[in-house]
N, CA and C atoms of all chains as a GROMACS GRO file, in nm:
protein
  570
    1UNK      N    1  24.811 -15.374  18.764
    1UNK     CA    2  24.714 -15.269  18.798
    1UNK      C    3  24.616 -15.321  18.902
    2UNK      N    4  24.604 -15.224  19.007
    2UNK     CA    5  24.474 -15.276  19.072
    2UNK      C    6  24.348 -15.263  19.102
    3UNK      N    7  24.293 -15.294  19.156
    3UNK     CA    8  24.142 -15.285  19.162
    3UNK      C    9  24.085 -15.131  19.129
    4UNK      N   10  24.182 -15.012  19.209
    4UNK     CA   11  24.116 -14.913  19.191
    4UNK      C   12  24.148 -14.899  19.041
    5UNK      N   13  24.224 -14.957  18.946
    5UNK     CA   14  24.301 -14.895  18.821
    5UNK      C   15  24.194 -14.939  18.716
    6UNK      N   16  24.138 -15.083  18.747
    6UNK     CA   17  24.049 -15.115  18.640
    6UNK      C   18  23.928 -15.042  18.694
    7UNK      N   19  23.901 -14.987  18.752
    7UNK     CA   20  23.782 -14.935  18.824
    7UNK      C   21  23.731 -14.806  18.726
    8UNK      N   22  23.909 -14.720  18.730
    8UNK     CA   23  23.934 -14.634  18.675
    8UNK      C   24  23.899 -14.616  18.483
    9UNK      N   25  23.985 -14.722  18.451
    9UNK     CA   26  23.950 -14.785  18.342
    9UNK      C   27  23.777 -14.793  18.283
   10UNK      N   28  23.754 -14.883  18.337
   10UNK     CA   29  23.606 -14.930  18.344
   10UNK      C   30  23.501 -14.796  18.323
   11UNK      N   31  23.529 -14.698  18.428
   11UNK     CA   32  23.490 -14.567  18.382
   11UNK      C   33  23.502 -14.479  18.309
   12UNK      N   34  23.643 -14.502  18.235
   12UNK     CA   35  23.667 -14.381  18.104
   12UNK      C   36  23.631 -14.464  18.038
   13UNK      N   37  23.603 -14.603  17.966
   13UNK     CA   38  23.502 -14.646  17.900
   13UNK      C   39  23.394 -14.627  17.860
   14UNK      N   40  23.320 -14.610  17.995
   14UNK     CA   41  23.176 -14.609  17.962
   14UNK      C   42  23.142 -14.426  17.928
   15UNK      N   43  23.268 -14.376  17.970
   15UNK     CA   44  23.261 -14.200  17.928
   15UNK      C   45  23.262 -14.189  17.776
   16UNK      N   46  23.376 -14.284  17.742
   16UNK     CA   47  23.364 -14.327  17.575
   16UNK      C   48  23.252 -14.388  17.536
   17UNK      N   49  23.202 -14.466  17.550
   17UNK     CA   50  23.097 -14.509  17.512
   17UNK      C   51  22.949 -14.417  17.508
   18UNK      N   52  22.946 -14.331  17.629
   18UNK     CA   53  22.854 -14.296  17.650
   18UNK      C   54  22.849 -14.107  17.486
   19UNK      N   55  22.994 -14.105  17.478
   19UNK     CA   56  23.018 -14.010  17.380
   19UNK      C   57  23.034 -14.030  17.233
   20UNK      N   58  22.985 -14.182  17.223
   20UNK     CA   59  22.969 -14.266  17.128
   20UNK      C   60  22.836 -14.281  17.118
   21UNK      N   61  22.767 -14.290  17.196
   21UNK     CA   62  22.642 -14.284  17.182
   21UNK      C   63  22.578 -14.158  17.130
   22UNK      N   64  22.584 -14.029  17.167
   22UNK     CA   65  22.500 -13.934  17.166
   22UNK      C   66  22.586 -13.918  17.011
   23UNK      N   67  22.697 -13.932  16.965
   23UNK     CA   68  22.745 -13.888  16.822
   23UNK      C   69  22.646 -13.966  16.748
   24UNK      N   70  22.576 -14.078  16.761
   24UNK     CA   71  22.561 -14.140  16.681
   24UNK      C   72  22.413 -14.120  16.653
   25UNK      N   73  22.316 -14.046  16.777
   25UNK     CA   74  22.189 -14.025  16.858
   25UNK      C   75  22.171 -13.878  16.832
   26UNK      N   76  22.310 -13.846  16.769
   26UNK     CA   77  22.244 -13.634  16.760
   26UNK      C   78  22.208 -13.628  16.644
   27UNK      N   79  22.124 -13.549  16.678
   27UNK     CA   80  22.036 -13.468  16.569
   27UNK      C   81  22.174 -13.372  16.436
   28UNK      N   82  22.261 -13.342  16.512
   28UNK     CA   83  22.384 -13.334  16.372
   28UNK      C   84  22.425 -13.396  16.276
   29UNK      N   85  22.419 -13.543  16.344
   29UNK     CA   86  22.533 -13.609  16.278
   29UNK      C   87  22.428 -13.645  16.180
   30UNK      N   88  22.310 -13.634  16.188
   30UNK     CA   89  22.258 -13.718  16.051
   30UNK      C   90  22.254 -13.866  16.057
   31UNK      N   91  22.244 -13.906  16.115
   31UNK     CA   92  22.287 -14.085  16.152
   31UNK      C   93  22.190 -14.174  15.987
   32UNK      N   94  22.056 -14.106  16.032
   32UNK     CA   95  22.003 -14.188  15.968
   32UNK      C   96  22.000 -14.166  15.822
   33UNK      N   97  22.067 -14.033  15.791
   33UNK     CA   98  22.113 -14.027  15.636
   33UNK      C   99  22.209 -14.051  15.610
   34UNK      N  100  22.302 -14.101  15.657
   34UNK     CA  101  22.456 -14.142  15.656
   34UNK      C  102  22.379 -14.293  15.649
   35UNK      N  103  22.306 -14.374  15.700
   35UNK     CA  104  22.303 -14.499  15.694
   35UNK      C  105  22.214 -14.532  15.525
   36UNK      N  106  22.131 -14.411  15.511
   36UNK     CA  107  22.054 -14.419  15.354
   36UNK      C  108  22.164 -14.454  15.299
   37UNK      N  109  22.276 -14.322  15.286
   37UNK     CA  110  22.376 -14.256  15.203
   37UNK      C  111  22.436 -14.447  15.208
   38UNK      N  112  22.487 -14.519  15.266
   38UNK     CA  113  22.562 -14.587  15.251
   38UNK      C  114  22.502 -14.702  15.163
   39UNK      N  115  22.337 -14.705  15.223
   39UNK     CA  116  22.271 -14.821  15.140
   39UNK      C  117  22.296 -14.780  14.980
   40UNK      N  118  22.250 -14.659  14.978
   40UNK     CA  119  22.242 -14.652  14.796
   40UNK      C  120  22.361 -14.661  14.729
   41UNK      N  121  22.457 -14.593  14.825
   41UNK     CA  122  22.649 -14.631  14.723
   41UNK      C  123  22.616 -14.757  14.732
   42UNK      N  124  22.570 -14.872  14.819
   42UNK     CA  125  22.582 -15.046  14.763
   42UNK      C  126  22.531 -15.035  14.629
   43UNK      N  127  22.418 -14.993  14.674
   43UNK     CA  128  22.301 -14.994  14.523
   43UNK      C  129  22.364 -14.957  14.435
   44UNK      N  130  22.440 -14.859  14.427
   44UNK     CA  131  22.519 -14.818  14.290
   44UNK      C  132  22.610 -14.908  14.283
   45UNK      N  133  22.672 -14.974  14.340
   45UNK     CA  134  22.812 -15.038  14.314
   45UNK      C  135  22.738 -15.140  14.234
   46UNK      N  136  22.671 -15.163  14.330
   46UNK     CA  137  22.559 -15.358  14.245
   46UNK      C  138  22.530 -15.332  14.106
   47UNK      N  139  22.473 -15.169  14.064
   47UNK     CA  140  22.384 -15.188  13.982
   47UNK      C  141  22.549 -15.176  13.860
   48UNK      N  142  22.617 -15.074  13.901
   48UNK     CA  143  22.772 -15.051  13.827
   48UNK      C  144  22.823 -15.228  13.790
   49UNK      N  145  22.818 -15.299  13.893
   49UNK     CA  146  22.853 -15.467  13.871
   49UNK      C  147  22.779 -15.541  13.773
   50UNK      N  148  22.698 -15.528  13.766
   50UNK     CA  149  22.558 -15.617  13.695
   50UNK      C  150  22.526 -15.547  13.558
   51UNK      N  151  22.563 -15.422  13.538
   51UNK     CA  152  22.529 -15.366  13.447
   51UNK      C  153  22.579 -15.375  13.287
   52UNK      N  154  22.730 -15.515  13.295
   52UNK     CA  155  22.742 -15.542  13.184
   52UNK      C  156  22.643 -15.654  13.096
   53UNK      N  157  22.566 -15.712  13.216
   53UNK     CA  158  22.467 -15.812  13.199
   53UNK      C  159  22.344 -15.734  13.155
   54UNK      N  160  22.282 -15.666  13.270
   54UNK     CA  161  22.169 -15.605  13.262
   54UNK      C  162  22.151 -15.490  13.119
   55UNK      N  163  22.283 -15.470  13.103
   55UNK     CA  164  22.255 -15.368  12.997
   55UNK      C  165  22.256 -15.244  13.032
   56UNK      N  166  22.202 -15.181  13.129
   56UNK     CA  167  22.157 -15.030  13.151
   56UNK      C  168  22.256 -14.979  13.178
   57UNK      N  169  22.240 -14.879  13.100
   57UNK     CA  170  22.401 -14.756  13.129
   57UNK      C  171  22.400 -14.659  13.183
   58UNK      N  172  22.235 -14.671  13.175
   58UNK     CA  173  22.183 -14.547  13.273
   58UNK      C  174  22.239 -14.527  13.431
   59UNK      N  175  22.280 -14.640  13.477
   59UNK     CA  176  22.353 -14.682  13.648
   59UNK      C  177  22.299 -14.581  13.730
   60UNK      N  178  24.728 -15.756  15.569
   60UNK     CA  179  24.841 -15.655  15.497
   60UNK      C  180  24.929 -15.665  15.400
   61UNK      N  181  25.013 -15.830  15.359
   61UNK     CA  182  25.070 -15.848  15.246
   61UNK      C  183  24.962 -15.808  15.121
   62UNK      N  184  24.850 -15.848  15.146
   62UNK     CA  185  24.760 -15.818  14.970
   62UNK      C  186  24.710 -15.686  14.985
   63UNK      N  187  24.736 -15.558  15.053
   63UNK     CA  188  24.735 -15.461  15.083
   63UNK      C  189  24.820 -15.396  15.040
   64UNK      N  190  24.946 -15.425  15.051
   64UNK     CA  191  25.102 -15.396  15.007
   64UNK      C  192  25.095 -15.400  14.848
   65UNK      N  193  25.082 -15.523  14.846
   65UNK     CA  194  25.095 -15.606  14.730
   65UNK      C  195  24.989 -15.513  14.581
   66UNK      N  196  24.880 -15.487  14.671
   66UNK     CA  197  24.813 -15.439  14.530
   66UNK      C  198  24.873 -15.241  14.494
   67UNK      N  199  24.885 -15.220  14.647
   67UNK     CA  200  24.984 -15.067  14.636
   67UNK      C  201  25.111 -15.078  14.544
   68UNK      N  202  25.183 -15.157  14.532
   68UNK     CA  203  25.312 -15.203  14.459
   68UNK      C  204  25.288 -15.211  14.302
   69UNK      N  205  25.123 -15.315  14.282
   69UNK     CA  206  25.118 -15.332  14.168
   69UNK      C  207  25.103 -15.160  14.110
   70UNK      N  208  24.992 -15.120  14.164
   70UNK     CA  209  24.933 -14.953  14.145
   70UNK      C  210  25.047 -14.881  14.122
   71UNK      N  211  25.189 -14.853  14.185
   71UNK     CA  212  25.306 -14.780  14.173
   71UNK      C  213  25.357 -14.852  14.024
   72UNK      N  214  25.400 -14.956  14.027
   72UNK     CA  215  25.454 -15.019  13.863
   72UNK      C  216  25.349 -14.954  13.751
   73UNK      N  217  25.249 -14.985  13.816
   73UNK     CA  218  25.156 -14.949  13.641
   73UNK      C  219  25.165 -14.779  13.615
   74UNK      N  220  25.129 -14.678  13.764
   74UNK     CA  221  25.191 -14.549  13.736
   74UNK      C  222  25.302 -14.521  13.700
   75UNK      N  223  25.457 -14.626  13.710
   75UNK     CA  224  25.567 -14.539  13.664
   75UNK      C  225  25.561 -14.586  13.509
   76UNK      N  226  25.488 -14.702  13.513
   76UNK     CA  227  25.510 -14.732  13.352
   76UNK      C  228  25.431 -14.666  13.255
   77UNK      N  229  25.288 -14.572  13.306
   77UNK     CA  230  25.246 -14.534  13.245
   77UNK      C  231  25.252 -14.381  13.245
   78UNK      N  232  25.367 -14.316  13.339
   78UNK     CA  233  25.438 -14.229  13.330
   78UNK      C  234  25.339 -14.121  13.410
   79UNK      N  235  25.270 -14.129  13.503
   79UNK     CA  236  25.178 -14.068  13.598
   79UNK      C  237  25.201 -14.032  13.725
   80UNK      N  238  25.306 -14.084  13.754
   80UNK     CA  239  25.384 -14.073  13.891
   80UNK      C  240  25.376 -13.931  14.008
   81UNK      N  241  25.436 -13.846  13.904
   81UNK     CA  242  25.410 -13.746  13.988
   81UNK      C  243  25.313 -13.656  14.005
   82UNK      N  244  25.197 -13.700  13.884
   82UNK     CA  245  25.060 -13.665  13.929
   82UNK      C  246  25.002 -13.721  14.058
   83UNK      N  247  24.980 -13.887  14.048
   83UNK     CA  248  24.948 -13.947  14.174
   83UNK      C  249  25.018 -13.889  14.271
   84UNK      N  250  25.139 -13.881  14.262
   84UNK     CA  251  25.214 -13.814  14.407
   84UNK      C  252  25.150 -13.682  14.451
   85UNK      N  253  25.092 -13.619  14.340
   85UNK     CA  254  25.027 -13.481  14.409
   85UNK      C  255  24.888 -13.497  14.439
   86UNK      N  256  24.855 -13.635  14.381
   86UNK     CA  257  24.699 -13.600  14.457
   86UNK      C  258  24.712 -13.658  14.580
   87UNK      N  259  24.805 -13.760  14.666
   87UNK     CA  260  24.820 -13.818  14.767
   87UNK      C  261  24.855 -13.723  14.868
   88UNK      N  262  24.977 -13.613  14.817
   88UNK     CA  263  24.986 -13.502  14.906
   88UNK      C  264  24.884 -13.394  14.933
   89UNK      N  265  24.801 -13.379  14.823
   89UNK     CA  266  24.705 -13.305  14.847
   89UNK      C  267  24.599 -13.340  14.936
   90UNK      N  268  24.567 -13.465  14.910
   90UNK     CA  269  24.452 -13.509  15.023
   90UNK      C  270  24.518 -13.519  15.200
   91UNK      N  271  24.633 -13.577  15.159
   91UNK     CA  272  24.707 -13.606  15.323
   91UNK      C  273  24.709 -13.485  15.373
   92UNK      N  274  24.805 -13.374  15.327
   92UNK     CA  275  24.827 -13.245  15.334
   92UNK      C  276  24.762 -13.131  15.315
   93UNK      N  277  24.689 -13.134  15.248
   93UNK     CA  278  24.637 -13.021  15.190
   93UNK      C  279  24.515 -12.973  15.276
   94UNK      N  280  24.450 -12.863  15.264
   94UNK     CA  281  24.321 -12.849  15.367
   94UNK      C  282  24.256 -12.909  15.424
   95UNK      N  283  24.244 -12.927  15.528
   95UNK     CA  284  24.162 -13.027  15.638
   95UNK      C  285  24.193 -13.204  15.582
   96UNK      N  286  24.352 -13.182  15.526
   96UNK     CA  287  24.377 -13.304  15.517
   96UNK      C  288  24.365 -13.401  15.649
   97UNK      N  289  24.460 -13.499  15.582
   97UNK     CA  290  24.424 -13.641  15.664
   97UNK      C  291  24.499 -13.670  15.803
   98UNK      N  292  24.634 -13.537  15.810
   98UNK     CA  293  24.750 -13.615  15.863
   98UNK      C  294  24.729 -13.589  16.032
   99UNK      N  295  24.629 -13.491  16.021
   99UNK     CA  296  24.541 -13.505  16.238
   99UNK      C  297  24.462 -13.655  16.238
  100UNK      N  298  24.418 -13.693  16.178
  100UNK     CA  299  24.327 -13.810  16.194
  100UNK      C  300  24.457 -13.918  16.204
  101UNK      N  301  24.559 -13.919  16.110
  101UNK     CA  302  24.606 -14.064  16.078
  101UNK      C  303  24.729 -14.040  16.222
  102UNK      N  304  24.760 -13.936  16.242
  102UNK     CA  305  24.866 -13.925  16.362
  102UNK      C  306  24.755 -13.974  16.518
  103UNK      N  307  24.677 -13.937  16.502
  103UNK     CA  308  24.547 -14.000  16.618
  103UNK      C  309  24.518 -14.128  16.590
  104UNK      N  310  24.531 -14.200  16.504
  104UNK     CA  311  24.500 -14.346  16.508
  104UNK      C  312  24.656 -14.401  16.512
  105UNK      N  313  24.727 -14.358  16.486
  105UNK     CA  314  24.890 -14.438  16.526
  105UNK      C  315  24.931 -14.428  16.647
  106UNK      N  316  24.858 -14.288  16.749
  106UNK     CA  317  24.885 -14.237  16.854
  106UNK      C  318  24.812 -14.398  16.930
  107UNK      N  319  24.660 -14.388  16.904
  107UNK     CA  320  24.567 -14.459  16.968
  107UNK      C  321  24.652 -14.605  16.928
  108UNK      N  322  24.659 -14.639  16.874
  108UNK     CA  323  24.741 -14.773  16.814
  108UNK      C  324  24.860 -14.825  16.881
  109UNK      N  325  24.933 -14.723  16.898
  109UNK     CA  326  25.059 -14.746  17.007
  109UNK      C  327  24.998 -14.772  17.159
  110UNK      N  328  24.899 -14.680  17.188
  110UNK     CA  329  24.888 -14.701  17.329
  110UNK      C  330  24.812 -14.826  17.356
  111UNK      N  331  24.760 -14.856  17.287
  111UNK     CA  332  24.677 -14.987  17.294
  111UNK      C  333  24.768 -15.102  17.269
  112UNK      N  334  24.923 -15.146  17.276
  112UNK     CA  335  24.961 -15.174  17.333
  112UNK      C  336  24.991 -15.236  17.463
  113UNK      N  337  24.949 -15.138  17.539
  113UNK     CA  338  24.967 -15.131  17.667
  113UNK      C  339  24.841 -15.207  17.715
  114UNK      N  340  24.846 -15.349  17.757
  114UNK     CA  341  24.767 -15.448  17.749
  114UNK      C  342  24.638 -15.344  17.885
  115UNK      N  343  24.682 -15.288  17.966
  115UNK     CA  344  24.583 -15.228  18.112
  115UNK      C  345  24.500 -15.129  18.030
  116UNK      N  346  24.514 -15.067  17.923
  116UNK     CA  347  24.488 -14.935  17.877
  116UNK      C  348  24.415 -14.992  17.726
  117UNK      N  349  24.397 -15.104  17.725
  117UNK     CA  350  24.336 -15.136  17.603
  117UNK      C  351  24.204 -15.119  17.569
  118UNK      N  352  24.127 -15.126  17.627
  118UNK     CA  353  23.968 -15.139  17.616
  118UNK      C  354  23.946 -14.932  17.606
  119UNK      N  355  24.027 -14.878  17.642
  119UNK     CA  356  24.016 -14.730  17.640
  119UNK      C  357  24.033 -14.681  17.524
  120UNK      N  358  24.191 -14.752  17.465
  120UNK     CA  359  24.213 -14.672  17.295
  120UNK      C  360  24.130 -14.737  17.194
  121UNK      N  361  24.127 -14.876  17.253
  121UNK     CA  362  23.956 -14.954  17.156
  121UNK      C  363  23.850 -14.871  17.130
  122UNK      N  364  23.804 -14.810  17.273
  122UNK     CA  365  23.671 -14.756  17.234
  122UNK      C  366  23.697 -14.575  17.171
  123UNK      N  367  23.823 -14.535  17.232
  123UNK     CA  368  23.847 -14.394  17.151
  123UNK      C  369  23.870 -14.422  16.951
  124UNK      N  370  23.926 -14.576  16.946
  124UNK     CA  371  23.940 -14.548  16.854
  124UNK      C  372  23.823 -14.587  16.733
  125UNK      N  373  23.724 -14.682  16.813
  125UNK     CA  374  23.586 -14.620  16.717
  125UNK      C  375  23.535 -14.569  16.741
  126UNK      N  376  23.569 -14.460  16.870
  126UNK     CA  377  23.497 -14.292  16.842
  126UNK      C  378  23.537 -14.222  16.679
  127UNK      N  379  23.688 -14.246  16.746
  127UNK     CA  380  23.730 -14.170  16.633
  127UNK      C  381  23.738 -14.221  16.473
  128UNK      N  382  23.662 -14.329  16.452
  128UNK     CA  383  23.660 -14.345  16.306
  128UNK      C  384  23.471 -14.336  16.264
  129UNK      N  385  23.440 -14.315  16.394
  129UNK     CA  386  23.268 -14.291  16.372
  129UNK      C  387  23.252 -14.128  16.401
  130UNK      N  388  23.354 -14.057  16.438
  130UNK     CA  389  23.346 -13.916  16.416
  130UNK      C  390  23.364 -13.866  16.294
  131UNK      N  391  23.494 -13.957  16.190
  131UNK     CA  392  23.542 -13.953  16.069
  131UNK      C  393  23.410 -13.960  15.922
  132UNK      N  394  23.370 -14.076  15.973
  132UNK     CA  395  23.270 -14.061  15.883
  132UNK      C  396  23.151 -13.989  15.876
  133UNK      N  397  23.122 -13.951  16.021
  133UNK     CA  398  22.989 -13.830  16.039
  133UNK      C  399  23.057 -13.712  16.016
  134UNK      N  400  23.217 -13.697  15.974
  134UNK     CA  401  23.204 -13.562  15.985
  134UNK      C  402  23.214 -13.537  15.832
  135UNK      N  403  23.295 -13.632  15.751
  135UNK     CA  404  23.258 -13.680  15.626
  135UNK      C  405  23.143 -13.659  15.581
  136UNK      N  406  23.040 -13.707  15.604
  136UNK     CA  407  22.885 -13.702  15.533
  136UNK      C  408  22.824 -13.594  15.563
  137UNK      N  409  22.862 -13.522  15.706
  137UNK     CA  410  22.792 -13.349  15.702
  137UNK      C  411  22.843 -13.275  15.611
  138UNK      N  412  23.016 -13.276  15.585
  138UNK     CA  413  23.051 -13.206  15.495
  138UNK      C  414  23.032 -13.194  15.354
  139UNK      N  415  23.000 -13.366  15.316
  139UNK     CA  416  23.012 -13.327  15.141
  139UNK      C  417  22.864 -13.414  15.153
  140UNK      N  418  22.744 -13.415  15.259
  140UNK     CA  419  22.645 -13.472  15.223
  140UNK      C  420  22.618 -13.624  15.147
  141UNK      N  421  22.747 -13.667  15.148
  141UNK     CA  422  22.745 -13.786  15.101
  141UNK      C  423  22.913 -13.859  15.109
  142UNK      N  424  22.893 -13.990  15.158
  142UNK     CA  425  23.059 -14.010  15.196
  142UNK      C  426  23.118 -14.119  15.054
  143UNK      N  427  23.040 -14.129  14.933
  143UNK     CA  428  23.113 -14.232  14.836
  143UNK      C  429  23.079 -14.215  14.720
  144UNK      N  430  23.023 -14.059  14.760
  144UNK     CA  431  22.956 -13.983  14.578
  144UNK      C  432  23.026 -13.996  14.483
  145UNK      N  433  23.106 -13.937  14.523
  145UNK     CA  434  23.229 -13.893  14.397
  145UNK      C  435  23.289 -14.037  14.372
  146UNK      N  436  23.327 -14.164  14.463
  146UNK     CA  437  23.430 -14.248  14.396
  146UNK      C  438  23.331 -14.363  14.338
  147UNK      N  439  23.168 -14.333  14.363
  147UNK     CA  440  23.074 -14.398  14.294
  147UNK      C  441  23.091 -14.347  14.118
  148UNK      N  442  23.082 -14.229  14.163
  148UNK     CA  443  23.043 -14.141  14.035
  148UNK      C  444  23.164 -14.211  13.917
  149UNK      N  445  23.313 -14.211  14.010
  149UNK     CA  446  23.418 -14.209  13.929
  149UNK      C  447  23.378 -14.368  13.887
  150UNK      N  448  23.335 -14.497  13.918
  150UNK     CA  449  23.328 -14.566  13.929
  150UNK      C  450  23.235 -14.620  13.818
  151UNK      N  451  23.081 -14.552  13.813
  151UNK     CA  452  23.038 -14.515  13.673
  151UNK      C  453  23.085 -14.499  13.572
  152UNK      N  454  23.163 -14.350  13.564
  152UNK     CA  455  23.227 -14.312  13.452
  152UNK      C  456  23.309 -14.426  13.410
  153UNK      N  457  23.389 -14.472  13.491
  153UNK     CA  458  23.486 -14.596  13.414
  153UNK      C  459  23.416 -14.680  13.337
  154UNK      N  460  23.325 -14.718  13.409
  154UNK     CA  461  23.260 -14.833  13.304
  154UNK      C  462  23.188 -14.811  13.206
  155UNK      N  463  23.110 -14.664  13.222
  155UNK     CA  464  23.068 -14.596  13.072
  155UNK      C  465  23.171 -14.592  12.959
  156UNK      N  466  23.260 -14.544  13.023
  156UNK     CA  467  23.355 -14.476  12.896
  156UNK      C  468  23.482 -14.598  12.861
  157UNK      N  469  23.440 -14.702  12.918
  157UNK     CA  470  23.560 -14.810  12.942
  157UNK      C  471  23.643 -14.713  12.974
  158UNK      N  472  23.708 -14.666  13.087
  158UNK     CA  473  23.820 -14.629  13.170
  158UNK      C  474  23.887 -14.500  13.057
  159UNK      N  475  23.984 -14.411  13.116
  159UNK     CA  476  24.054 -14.363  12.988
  159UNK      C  477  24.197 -14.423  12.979
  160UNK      N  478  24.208 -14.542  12.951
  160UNK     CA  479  24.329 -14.584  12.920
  160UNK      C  480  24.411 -14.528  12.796
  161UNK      N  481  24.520 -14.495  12.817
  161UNK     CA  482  24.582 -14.393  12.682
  161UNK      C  483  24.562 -14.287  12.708
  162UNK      N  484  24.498 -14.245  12.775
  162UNK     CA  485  24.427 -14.077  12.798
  162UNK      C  486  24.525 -14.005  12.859
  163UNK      N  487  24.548 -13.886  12.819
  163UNK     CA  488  24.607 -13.765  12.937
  163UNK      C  489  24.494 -13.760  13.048
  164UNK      N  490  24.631 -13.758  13.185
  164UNK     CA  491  24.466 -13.731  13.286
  164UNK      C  492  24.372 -13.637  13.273
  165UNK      N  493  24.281 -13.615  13.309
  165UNK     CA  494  24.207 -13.493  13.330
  165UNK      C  495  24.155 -13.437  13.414
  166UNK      N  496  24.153 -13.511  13.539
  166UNK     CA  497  24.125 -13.511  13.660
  166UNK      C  498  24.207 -13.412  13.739
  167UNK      N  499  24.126 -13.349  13.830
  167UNK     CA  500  24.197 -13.181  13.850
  167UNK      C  501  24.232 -13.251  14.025
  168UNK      N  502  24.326 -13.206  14.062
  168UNK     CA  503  24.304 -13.165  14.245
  168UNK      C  504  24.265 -13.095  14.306
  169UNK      N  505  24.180 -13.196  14.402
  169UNK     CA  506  24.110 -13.098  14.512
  169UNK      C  507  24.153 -13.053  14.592
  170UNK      N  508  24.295 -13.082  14.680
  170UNK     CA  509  24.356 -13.027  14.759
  170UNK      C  510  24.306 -13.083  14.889
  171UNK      N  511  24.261 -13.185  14.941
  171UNK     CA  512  24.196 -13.264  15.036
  171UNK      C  513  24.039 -13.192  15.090
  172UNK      N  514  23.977 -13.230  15.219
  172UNK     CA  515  23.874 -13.179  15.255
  172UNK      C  516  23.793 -13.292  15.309
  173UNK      N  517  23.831 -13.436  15.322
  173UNK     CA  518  23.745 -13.538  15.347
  173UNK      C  519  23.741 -13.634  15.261
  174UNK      N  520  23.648 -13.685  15.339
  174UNK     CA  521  23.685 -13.879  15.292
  174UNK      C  522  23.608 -13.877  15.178
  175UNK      N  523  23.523 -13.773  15.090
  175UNK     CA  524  23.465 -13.801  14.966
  175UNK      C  525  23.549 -13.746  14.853
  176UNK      N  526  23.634 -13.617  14.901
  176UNK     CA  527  23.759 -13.615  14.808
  176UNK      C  528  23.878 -13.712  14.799
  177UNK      N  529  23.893 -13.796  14.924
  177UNK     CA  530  23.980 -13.881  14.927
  177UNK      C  531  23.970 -14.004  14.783
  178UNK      N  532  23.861 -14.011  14.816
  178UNK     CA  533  23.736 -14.159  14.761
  178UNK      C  534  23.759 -14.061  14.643
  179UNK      N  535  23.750 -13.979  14.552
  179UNK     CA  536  23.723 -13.930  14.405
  179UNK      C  537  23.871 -13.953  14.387
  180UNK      N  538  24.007 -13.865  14.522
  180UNK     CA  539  24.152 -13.874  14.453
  180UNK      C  540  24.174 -14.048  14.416
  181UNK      N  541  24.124 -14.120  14.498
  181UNK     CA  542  24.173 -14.272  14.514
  181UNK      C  543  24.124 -14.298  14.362
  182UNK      N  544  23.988 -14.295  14.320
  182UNK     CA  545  23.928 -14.347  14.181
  182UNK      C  546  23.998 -14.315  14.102
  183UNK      N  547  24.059 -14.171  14.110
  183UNK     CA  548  24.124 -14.097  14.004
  183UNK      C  549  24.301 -14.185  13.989
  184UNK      N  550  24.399 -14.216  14.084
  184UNK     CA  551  24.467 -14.292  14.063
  184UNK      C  552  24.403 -14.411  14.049
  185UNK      N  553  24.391 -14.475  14.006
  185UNK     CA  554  24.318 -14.618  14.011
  185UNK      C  555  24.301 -14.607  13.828
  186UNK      N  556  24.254 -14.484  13.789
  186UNK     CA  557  24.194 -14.486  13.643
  186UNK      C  558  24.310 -14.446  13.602
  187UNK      N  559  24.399 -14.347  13.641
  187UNK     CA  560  24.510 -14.325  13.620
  187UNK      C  561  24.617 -14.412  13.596
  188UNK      N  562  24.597 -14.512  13.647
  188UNK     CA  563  24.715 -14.629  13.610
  188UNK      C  564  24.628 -14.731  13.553
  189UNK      N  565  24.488 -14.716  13.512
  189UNK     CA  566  24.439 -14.797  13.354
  189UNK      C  567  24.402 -14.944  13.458
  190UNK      N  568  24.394 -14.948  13.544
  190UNK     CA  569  24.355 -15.101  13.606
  190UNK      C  570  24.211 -15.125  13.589
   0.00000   0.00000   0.00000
């Protein structure tokens, strides 16, 4: 491939990237409750793990 | 991928032995198949997978293809507001109730819809073959 091909390349990249960005940056997607949402399933898994120790069944 | 295989294999032995088989088989078709199943997404990542291959064209299906698994999960969490509710939930219940080993299933199908019905069908075989 040549120069013009990675050129080519190089630019549908950053078209991807740049449509990677705003998915992640819109106000739809929820970004920053999808990132809560993921912390607390840890939290549940941990507390589900620990909980034959800890006792609480409450989880 | 062998311990990938390997634990799918074990999961199939413990369903035929515990005679569940063709339940699991319908919740797998249901999620793959069934409403806004899985099988546009997984034919787009084998698509993207093949072409990336193609050593000139690589850095393109790279970045389409964590578009497309960061579209998967945002579109996941708009839909059911949460992407690991249900296989948390199922995940709970097991350890409350120690699992239902011996049990008739009881677990209904959803007929697919996303990666949080996926995540409840997956828990549900998983409890289903008593592991």
């Amino acid at each position: 491939m040549g120069k013009f091909g990675e050129t080519i390349i190089t630019i549908m990249v950053a078209i991807i990237g740049l449509a990677t960005l705003s998915v992640i940056i819109s106000k739809n997607s929820n970004t920053s409750g999808l990132i809560k949402n993921i912390g607390n399933t840890f939290n549940s898994l941990l507390k589900v793990t620990v909980s034959p120790i800890s006792g609480s069944n409450s989880l | 991928m062998p311990v990938f295989l390997l634990i799918i294999g074990v999961l199939m032995m413990v369903l035929a032995v515990r005679g569940n088989t063709t339940y699991a088989i319908n919740l797998v078709k249901a999620d793959v198949l069934g409403t806004n199943g899985f099988v546009m997404w997984i034919l787009a990542v084998i698509v993207l997978v093949s072409l990336g291959h193609i050593k000139s064209i690589r850095p393109v299906t790279d970045a389409f293809l964590g578009l497309v698994i960061l579209v998967i999960i945002v579109y996941s969490y708009k839909n059911n507001n949460s992407i690991f509710s249900d296989f948390v939930s199922q995940v709970k219940e097991g350890v409350s109730t120690n699992g239902n080993c011996g049990q008739t299933p009881s677990a209904t199908i959803t007929g697919g819809g996303g990666g949080s019905s996926t995540a409840q069908n997956a828990a549900d075989i998983i409890a289903l073959a008593g592991v």
